[in-house]
C-alpha positions in Angstrom: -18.3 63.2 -6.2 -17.5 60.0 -8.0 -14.1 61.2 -9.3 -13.6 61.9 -5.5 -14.6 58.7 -4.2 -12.6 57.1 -7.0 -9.6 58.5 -6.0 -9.7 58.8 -2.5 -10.4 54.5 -2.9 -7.5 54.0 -5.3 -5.1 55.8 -3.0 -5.9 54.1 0.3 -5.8 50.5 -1.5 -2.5 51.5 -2.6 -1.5 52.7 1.1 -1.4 56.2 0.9 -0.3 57.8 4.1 -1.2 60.9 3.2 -5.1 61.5 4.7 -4.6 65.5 4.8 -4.4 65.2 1.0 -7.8 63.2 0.6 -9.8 65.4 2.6 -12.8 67.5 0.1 -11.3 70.6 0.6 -7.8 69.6 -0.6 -8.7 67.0 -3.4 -10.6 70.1 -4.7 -7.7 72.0 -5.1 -5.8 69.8 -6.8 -8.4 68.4 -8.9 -10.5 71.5 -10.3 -11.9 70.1 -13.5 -13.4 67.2 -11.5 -15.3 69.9 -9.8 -18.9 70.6 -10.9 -20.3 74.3 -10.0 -24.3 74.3 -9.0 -24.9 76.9 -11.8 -28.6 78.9 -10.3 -30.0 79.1 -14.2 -29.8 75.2 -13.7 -32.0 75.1 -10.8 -34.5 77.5 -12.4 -35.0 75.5 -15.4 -35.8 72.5 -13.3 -38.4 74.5 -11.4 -39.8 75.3 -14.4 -40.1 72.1 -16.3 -41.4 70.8 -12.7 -44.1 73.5 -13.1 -45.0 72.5 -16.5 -45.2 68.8 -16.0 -47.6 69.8 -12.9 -49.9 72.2 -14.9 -50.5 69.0 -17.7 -50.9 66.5 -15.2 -53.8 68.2 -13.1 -54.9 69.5 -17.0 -55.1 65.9 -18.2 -57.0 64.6 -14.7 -60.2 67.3 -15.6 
């Protein structure tokens, strides 16, 4: 997101004219390895760890 909001800044301080081009959809396109795929293993892992952390909190209040 900050790549995007980088560029997208830089090019209308330098007057771009072309909006179609800043729009998500097209900046994606042209700018794939600034794009970051929600990978599901990721969100598991946090639920996990979240788990965890909760289990050795409510261990440590007995």
């Amino acid at each position: 997101m900050w790549a995007y909001l980088d560029d997208v800044l830089r090019q209308l301080a330098g007057g771009e004219g072309d909006l179609k081009s800043l729009l998500p959809d097209a900046w994606a396109q042209t700018h794939p390895d600034s794009i970051r795929v929600y990978r599901h293993h990721e969100s598991l892992t946090r639920s996990a760890k979240t788990k965890a952390r909760r289990v050795r909190c409510r261990l440590q209040a007995r």
